[in-house]
C-alpha positions in Angstrom: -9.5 -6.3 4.1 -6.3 -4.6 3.1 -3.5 -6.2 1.8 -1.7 -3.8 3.7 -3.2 -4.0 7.4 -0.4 -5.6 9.1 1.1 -2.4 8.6 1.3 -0.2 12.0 1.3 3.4 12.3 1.6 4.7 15.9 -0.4 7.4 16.8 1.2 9.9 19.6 -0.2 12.9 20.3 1.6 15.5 22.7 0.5 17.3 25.7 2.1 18.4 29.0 1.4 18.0 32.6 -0.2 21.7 33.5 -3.6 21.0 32.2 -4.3 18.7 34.5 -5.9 14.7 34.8 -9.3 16.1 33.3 -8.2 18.2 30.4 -5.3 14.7 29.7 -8.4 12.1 30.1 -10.2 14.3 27.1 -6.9 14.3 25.1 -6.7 10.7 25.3 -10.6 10.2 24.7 -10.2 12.6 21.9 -7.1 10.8 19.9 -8.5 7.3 20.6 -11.8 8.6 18.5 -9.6 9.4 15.6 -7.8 6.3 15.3 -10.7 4.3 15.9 -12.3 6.1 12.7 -9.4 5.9 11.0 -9.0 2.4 11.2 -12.6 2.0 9.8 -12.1 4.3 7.1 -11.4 1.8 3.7 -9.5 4.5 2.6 -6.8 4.2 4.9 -4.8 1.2 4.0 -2.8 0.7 6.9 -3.7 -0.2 10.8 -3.4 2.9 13.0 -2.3 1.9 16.6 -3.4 4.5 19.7 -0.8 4.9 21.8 -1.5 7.7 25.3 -0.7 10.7 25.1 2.5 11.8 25.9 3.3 14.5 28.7 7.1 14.6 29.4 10.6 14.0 27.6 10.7 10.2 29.6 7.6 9.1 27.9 8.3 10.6 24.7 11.7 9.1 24.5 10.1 5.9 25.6 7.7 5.4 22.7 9.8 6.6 20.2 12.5 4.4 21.3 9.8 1.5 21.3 8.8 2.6 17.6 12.1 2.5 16.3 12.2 -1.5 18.3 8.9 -2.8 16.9 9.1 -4.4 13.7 5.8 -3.6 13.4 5.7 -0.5 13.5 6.4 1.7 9.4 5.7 5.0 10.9 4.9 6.9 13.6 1.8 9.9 13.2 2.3 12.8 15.6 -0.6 15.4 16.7 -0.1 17.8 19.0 -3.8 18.7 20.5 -2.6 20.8 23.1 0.6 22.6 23.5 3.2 20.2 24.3 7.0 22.7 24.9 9.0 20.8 21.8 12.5 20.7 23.9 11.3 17.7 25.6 11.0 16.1 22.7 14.7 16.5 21.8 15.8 13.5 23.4 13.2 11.3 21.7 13.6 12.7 18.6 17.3 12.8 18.3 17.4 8.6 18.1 14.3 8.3 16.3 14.8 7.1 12.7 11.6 5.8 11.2 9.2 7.3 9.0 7.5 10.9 10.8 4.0 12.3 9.6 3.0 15.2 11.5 -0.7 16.0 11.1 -1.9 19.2 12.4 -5.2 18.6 12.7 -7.8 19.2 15.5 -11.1 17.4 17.3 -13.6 19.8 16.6 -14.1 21.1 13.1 -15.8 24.5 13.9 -15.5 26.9 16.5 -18.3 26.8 18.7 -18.8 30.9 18.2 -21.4 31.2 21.1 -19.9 29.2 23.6 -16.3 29.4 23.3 -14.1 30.0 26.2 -10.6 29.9 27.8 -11.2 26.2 28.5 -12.2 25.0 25.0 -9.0 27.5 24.0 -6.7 25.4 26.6 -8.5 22.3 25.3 -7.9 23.4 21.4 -4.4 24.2 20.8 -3.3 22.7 17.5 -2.8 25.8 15.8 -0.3 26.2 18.2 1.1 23.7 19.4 1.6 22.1 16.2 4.0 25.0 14.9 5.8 24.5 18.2 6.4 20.7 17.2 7.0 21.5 13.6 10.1 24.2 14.7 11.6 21.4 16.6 11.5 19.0 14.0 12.6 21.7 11.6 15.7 22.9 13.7 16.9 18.7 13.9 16.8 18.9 10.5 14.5 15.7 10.8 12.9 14.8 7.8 8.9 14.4 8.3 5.7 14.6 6.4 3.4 17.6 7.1 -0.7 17.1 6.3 -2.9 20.0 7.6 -6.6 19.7 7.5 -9.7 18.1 9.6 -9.1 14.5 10.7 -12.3 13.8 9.1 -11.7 15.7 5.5 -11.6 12.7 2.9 -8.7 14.6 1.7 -6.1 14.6 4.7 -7.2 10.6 4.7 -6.5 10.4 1.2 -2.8 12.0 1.3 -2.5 10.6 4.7 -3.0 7.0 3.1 -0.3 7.9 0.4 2.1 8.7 2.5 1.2 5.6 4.3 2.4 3.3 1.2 5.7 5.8 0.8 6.3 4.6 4.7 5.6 0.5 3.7 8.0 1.2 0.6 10.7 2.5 2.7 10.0 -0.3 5.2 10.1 -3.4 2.9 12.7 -1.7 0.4 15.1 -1.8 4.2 14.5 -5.4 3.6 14.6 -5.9 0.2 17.1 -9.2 -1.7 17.8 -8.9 -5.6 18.7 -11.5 -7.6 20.9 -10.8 -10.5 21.3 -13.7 -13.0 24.2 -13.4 -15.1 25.2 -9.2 -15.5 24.3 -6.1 -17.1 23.6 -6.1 -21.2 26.9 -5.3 -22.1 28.3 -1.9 -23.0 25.0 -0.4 -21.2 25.7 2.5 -18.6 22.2 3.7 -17.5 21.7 -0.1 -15.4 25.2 0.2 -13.9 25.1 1.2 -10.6 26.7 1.0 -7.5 25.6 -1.9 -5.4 27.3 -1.1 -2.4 25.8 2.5 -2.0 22.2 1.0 -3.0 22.4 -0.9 0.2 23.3 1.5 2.5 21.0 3.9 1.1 18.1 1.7 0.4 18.8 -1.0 2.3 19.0 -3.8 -0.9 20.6 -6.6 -1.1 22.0 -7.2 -4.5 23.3 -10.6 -5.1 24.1 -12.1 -8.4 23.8 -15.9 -9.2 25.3 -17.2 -12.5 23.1 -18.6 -15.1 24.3 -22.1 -14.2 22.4 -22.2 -11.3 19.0 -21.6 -12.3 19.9 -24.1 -15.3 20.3 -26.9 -12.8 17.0 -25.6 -11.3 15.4 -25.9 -14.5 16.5 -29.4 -15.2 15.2 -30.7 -12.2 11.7 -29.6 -12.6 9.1 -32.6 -13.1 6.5 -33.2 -15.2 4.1 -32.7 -12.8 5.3 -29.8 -11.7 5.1 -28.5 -15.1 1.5 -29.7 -15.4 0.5 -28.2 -12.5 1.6 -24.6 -14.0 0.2 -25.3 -17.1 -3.3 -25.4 -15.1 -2.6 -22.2 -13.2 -1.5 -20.5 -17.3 -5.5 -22.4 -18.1 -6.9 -20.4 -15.2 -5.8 -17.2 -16.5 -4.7 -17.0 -20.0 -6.0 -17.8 -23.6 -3.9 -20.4 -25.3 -3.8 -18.7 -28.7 -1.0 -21.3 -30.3 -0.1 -24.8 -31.4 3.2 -25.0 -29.7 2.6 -26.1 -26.4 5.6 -27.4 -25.9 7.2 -23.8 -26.2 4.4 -22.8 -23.1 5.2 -25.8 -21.5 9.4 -24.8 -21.2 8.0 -21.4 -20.1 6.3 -23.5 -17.3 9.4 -25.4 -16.3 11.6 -22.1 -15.8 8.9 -20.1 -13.7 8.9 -23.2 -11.6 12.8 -23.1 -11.4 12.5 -19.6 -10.6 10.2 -19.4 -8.0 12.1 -22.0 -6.4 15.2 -20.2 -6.4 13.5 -17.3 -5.1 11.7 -18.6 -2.6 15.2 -20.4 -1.1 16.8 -17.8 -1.5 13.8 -15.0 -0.5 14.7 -12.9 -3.0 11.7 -10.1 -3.7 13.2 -9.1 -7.1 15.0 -10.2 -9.9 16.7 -9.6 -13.2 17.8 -11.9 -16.7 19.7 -10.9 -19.6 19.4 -12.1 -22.7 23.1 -12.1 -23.8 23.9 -14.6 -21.3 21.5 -17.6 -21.5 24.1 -20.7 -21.7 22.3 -23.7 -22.1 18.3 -22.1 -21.7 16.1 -23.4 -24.2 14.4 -20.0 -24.1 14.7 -16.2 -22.8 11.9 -16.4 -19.8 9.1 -14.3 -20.5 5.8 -16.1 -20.1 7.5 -17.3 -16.8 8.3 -13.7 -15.8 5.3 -12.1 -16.7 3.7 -14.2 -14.6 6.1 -14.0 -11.5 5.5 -10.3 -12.0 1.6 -10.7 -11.7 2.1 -12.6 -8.5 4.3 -9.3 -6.9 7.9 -10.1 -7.7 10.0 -7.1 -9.3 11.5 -7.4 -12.5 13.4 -5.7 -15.0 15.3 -6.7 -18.2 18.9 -6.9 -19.3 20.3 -6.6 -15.9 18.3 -3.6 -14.6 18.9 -4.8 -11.1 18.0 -0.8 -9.4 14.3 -1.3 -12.1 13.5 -4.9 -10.9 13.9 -3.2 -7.0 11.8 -0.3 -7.6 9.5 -2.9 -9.5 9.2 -4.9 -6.2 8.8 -2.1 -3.9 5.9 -0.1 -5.9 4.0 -3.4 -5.9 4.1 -3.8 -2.3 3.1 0.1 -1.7 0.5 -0.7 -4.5 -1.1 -4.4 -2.5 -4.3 -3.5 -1.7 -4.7 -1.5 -5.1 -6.9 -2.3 -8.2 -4.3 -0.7 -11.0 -1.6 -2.8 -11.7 2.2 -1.9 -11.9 5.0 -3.5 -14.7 8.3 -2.9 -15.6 8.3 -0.5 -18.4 10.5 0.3 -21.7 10.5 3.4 -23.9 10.1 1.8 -27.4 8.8 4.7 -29.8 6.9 7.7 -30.5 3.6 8.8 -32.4 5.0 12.6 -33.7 1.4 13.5 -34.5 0.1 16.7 -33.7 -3.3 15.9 -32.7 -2.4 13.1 -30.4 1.1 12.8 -29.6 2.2 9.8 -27.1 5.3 7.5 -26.1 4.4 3.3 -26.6 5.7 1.3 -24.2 6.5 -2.6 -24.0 9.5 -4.9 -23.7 10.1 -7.9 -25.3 8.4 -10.3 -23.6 8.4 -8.9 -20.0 5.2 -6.5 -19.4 3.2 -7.4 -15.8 -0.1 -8.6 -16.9 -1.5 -6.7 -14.3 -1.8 -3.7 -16.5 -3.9 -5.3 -19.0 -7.4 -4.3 -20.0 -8.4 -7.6 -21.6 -7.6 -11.0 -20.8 -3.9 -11.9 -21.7 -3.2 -14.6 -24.8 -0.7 -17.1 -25.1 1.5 -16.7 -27.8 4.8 -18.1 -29.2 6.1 -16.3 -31.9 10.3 -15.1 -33.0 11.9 -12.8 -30.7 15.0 -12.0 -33.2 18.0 -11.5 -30.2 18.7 -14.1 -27.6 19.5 -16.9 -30.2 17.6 -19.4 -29.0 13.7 -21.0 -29.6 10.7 -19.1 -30.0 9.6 -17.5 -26.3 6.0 -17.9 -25.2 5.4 -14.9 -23.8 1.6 -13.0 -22.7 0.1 -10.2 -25.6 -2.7 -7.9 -24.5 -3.7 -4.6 -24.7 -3.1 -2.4 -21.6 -6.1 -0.6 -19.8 -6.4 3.5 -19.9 -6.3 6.2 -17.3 -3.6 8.4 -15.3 -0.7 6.5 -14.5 3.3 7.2 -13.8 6.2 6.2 -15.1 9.3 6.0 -12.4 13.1 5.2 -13.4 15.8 5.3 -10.4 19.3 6.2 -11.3 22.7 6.2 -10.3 24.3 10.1 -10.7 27.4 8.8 -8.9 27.4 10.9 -5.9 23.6 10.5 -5.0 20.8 8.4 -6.2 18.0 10.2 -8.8 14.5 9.0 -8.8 12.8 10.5 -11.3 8.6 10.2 -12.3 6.5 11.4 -14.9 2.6 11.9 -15.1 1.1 10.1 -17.6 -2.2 9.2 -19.2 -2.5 5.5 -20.8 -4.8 5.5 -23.9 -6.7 3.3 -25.1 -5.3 1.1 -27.7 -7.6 1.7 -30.8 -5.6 -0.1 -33.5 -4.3 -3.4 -33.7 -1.1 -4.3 -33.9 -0.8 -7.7 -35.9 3.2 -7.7 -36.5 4.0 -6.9 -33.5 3.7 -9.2 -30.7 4.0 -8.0 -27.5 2.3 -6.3 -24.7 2.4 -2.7 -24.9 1.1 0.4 -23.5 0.4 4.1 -24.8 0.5 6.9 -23.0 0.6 10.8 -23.1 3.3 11.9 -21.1 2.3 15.7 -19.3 2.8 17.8 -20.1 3.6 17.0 -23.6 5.6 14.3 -25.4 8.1 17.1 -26.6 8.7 18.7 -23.2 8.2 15.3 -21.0 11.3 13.7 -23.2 13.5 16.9 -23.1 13.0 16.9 -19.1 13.3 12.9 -18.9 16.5 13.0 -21.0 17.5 16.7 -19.6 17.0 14.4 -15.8 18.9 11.5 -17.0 16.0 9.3 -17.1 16.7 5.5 -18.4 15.0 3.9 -21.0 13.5 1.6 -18.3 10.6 2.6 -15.8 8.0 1.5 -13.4 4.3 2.1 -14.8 2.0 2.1 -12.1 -2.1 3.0 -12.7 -2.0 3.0 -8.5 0.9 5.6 -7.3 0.8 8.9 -8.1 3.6 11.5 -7.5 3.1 12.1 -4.2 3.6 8.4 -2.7 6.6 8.7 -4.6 7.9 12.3 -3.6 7.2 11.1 -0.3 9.1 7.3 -0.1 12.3 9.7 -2.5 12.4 11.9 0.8 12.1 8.9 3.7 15.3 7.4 1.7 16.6 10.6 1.1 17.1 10.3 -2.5 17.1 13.3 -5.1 13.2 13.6 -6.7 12.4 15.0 -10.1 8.8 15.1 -10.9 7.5 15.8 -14.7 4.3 16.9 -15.0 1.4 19.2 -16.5 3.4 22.0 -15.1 6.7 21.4 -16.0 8.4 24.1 -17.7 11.7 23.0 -19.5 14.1 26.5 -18.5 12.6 25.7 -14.8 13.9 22.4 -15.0 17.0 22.5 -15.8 17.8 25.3 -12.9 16.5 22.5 -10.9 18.9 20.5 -11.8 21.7 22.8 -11.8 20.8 23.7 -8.2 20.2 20.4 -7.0 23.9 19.5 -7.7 25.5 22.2 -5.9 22.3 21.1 -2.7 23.3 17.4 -2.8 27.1 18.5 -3.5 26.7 20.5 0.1 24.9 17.6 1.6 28.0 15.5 1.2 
């Protein structure tokens, strides 16, 4: 089953009262079909919940007011089958505020050429009372999620189950805690941000803990405890060193710090490497495997990275690809194969590996302390996206590129660390001018699962700015994108 079932999405489908109790019965028979082959469709992630079809502005304000009052409840899906007259929907809609996907859809898939009649054409009004509902919805400037095609297409249930993980995104992001320890890397500006505006837009909680505090966390772990994790590192790693003790201190911290997350239920979390006090090591075996287990992450104080980290795994749950905090590192310039490598010093999410992940413990050179253990492995290929959110001042920016992750033909024997290769689209040269032309950071979210479109679509339910670099971009177009986007969001204010 998916990981993501206990997500609800309430179907209501509109109608009115002139059609009568025969023609309403169908209705209802109708959309209860759909959800019921929705719901045993693998493809869709999420439960679907039938609610009856709505005839008049009481009952519509009733379940929409009931949506926005069950936690349960991500998203509401609205059909019209017949013609349901969209002013009595104004009431309902004016004090809805969750996440809107308006299919426009219909039962039948073909018209019945030798039979049809004024009753099926009563019966089948999608094609127009679906442009009725989408005016309204237009005119209230309410922000909603259009997918047109046959309820039964593969297609529509493939976008409709993207825009499904957009919906838990916005959902669990609304409920999201971060943990900061310590600050932002000094004299950095691209992980700056302003906390206070992230939580009224995104609904996080950003709270930072001095170092201090997970120290005395650390000192308090037992042996056992350490031993236990040192099983759980047996189960899924390759010990490829000597220095278990080193492993063993990485063991003690993730310990500490799932404690402290736990108490605390914080979803994400952040270190820095200038601040470490009295830490034996930089985590990074630790937080690679926090990461695996769902947590968000990012390095040197990336508190906005380690929240989009934690939300793209929970829209990602049920998924096979994996998802890891990302950093730029450097470029292959040649002609024939051009590409971007990724990695970070210690900190890349298992869960993007191809191979099983080793063990090592080898210098870091910055953090001045012992060697780290940390995980090496070589990342799997296929399309994938890279995703960086950041602060413009007077809106946020989230910004994603297509990619395609290569596989990693040579090895790299001097440099330890996970890392990944990809080919940005639509080239290296044009995908760095529009990252840096967009303001990109040098930190991301790589995610094999998410394409664009979940992302487009959880940038618009939080009603952020979305840039999206792919095999189409064309540089000039780009930047007037840009250009117009400031005076749009300028307006907006």
């Amino acid at each position: 089953m998916s990981a993501l079932k206990k997500y609800e999405f309430w179907f209501v489908v509109g109608s009115q009262d002139l059609y009568g109790e025969e023609v309403l019965k169908t209705v209802n028979q109708h959309a209860k079909a759909m959800v019921d082959g929705w719901n045993a469709d693998p493809a869709i992630p999420c439960t679907l919940v039938f609610k009856p079809v709505v005839r008049n502005s009481d009952e519509i304000d009733k379940v929409l007011t009931e949506a926005n009052n069950d936690e349960a409840c991500t998203g509401v899906i609205t059909w019209m089958h017949t013609f349901s007259p969209s002013k009595m929907w104004i009431r309902g809609l004016s004090v809805f505020h969750k996440p809107l996907l308006h299919i426009n859809t219909q039962f039948n898939r073909d018209i019945p050429w030798d039979r049809i009649d004024m009753d099926f054409m009563n019966l089948n009004q999608s094609a127009h009372g679906d442009r009725e509902h989408g005016y309204i919805l237009a005119r209230m400037r309410i922000p909603q999620k259009v997918i047109a095609g046959y309820w039964e297409d593969p297609k529509l249930r493939e976008r409709m189950a993207r825009w499904m993980r957009a919906a838990v995104g916005a959902q669990e992001s609304r409920r999201l805690r971060v943990l900061r320890i310590s600050d932002n890397m000094r004299e950095v500006a691209v992980t700056e941000g302003d906390k206070v505006e992230a939580h009224i837009k995104f609904g996080w909680q950003v709270d930072h803990y001095g170092v201090g505090d997970i120290i005395r966390m650390v000192d308090a772990v037992t042996e056992t405890e350490i031993d236990e994790q040192m099983k759980e590192y047996a189960e899924r790693y390759d010990m490829d060193t000597q220095n278990v003790e080193s492993v063993r201190y990485q063991a003690r911290e993730e310990v500490a710090l799932r404690k402290f997350l736990e108490e605390g239920k914080f979803g994400a979390f952040h270190t820095n490497f200038q601040d470490l006090q009295q830490l034996r090591q930089l985590p990074g075996l630790a937080v690679q495997d926090l990461m695996r287990q769902g947590y968000g992450f990012a390095g040197e104080g990336d508190w906005k990275t380690a929240a989009l980290c934690r939300i793209m795994k929970l829209m990602t749950a049920d998924c096979k690809g994996g998802t890891a905090f990302m950093e730029d590192y450097t470029y292959h310039f040649n002609p024939d194969c051009a590409m971007n490598m990724g990695a970070h010093m210690l900190e890349v999410c298992p869960s993007v590996a191809c191979e099983r992940p080793k063990i090592r413990v080898v210098p870091l050179g910055i953090g001045d302390r012992e060697d780290p253990a940390r995980l090496t492995f070589k990342a799997a290929s296929g399309p994938a996206v890279l995703a960086t959110i950041i602060d413009m001042g007077d809106r946020f920016r989230m910004i994603v590129n297509d990619v395609i992750c290569q596989e990693q033909t040579h090895e790299m024997p001097n440099l330890p660390v996970a890392a990944v290769l990809w080919k940005p689209l639509p080239s290296l040269e044009t995908s760095a001018e529009a990252w840096i032309y967009a303001g990109g950071a040098h930190h991301s979210v790589l995610s094999y699962a998410l394409t664009a479109e979940e992302l487009r679509d959880f940038a618009e339910i939080m009603d952020i700015e979305f840039i999206h670099i792919g095999a189409h971009t064309d540089i000039n177009e780009l930047r007037r994108e840009l250009t117009w986007n400031d005076v749009v969001w300028k307006l907006k204010k």
